[in-house]
N, C-alpha and C positions, 0 to 999 in steps of 0.2 A: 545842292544840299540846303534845308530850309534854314533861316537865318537863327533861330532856338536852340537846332540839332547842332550846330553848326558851334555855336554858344558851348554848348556842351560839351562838345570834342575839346575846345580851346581849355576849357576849366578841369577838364580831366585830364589833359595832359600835363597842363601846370601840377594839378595834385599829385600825379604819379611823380614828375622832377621835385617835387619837397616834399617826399617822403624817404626817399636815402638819402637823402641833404640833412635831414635829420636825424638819422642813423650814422651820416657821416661823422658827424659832433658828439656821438654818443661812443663810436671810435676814438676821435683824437681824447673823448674821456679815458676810455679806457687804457691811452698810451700816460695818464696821468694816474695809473692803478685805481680808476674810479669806479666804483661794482658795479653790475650791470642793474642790480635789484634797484638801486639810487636812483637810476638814470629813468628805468621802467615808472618808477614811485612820481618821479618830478613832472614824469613827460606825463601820466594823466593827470598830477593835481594841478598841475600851470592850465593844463588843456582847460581842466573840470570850471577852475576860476575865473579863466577867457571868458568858457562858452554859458556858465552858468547864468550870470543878468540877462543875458538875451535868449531864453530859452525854458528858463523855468516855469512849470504851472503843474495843474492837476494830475494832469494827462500823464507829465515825465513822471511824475514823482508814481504813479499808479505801474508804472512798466515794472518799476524796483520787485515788485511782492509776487511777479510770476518767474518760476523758477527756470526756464529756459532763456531768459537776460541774463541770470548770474552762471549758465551755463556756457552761454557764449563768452559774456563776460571772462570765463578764467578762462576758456581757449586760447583769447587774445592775448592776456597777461604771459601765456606759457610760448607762445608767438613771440611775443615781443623779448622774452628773458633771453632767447634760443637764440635768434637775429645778432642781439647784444652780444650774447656769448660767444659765438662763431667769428662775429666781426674782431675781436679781441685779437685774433690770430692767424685771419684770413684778409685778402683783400676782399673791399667790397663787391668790386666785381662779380669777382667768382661766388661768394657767398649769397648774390642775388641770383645768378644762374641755379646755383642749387637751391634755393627759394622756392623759384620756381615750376617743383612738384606741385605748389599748391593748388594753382588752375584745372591742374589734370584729376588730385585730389579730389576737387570737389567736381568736379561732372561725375565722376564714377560714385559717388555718394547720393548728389541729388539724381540720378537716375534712378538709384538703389534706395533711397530712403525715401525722399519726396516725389517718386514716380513722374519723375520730368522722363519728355521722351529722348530718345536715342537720335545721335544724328551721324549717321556713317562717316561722310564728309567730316566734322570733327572729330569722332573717334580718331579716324586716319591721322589727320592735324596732333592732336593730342599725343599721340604715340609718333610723332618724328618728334615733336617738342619734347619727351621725353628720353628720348637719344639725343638732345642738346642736353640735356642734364647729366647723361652717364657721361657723358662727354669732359663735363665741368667737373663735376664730382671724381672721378675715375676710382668705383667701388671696386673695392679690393685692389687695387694698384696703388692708387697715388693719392686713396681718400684720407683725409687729415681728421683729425676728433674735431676740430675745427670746421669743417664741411658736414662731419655728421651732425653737428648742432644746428647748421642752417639747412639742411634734409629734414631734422625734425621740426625746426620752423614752419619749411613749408608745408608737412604734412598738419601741424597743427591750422596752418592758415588755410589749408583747403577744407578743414572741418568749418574754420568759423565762417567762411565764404557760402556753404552750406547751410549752416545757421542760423547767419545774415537772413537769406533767404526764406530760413524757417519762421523768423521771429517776425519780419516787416509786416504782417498782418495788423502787427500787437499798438504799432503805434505811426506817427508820422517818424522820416526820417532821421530829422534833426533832434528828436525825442530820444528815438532809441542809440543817437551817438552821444548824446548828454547821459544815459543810463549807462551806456559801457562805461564812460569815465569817472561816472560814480561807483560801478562797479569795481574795476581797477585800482581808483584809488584807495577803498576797503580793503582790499587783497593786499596792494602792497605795503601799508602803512608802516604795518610793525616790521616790514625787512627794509623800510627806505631807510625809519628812524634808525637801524643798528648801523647803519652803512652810511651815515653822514659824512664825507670827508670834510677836508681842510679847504671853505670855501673859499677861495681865492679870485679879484676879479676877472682874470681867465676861466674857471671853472665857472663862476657864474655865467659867463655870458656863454658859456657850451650850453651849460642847461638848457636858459632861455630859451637858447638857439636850437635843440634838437624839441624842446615840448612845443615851441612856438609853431616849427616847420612841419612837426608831425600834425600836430592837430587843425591848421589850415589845409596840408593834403587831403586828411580825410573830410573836412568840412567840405573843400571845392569836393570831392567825390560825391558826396552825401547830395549837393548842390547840381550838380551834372546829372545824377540817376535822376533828380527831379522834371528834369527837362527832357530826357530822351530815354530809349531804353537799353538793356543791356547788351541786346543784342548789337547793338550801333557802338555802346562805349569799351565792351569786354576786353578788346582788343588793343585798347589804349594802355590798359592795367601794366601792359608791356610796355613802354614809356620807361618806366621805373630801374629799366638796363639802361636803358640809353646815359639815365642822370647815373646809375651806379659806379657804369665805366668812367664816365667824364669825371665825379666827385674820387675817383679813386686814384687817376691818374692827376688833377689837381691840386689836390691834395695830400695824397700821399706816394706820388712816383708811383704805384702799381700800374701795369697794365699786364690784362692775363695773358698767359704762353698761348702759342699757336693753338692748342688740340682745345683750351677754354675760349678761346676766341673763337675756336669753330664753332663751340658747344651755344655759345651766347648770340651769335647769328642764326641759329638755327632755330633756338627757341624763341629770339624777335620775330623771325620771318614765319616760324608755320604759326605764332599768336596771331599779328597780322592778316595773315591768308585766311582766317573766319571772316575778316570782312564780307569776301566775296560769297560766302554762304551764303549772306542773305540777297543776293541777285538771281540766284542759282538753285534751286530745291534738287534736296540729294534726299535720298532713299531714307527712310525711318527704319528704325530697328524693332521699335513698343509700339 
């Protein structure tokens, strides 16, 4: 593996471990009854103020006035409220297992909307990873309103995954992650401001700690796509189980029952097995 690609894996992997590291802290909020809407509000404006001196010019501020940024834009925010909301009542775990419609989400979208082609071989993949999800989730048996909020997560995260894709034309990468956060932070302003709680130096240092680790995960992503391509990094995205289960049993004693543990090994390993697609050319469907 070249030493760039190679670069790249390492940064997307960190990214995907601090992005429930930071969902984890927007939990132990939530066991302080701290709304999810607060926690979504803080995690773009800390990001937006991070990333904003290294990042600002013509260019970002030109992305703001096309209307499919502030489309993606509220995708994410409806991702991000749903994640929050689920985790309130689920372990992280599990509520990352059922996330994980969203990969599958968006292929079936960018074939259908953005005429990307079909690849048997991941179809296949995609539909055992998606029997790791009924698995997690158990619809209609054992599914919690709590699990349906991180189902519609994912389904929101695989439109903006699609999105993503639709918009990168529009600008450089680190442009259009400075527009989502000015995005977001528009959107939630007036519901962060009613939902202020009692800031306490615990509660502070949640905040910090979930906007900080959120918006370095997606930076190192933003950061990694630059260096290699999707097809090499997609599969990392999965990573994100690995820190889920770890941060959940860490920090809060869960670890999922048998039938979600199956479910979550299942959807690791058929993510994983794209790898080998690209050694291997499988049949086209388009």
């Amino acid at each position: 593996m070249e030493r760039s690609i190679l670069f790249a894996v390492v940064m997307m992997s960190f990214g995907m471990l601090l992005i429930p590291l930071g969902d984890s802290a927007g939990k132990l909020m939530s066991q302080h009854d701290v709304s999810p809407m607060f926690v979504t509000w803080t995690r773009y404006l800390i990001g937006l103020l991070i990333l904003l001196p290294f990042s600002f010019n013509k260019n970002a501020l030109r992305l703001l006035l096309n209307w499919r940024i502030w489309l993606r834009g509220l995708i994410q925010v409806v991702t991000i409220l749903s994640i929050l909301t689920a985790l309130k009542t689920e372990p992280i775990a599990n509520a990352y297992g059922a996330f994980f419609l969203g990969p599958m989400v968006s292929y079936v979208l960018s074939v259908w909307l953005l005429r990307e082609q079909g690849n048997l071989g991941r179809i296949i993949l995609l539909a055992i990873g998606l029997g790791g999800v009924f698995l997690v989730v158990k619809p209609g048996f054992g599914m919690t309103p709590g699990l349906a909020f991180a189902a519609l997560a994912g389904l929101c995260y695989g439109m903006f995954l699609t999105a993503s894709r639709w918009v990168a034309p529009l600008g450089r990468p680190v442009h259009v992650l400075l527009s989502q956060l000015v995005v977001g932070t528009i959107l939630m302003t007036p519901f962060g401001l009613s939902n202020i709680p009692v800031l306490s130096l615990d509660i502070t240092g949640l905040v910090l700690w979930s906007a900080i680790a959120s918006m370095c995960g997606n930076l190192l992503l933003v950061l990694a796509y630059a260096r290699a391509g999707a097809s090499v990094l997609a599969p990392f995205v999965y990573m994100q189980l690995i820190g889920a289960t770890a941060y959940g049993w860490m920090f809060f004693g869960d670890w999922p029952d048998t039938i979600a543990g199956l479910g979550l090994v299942v959807i690791f390993l058929s993510g994983f097995a794209t790898l080998f697609l690209r050694k291997r050319p499988m049949p086209q469907l388009l």
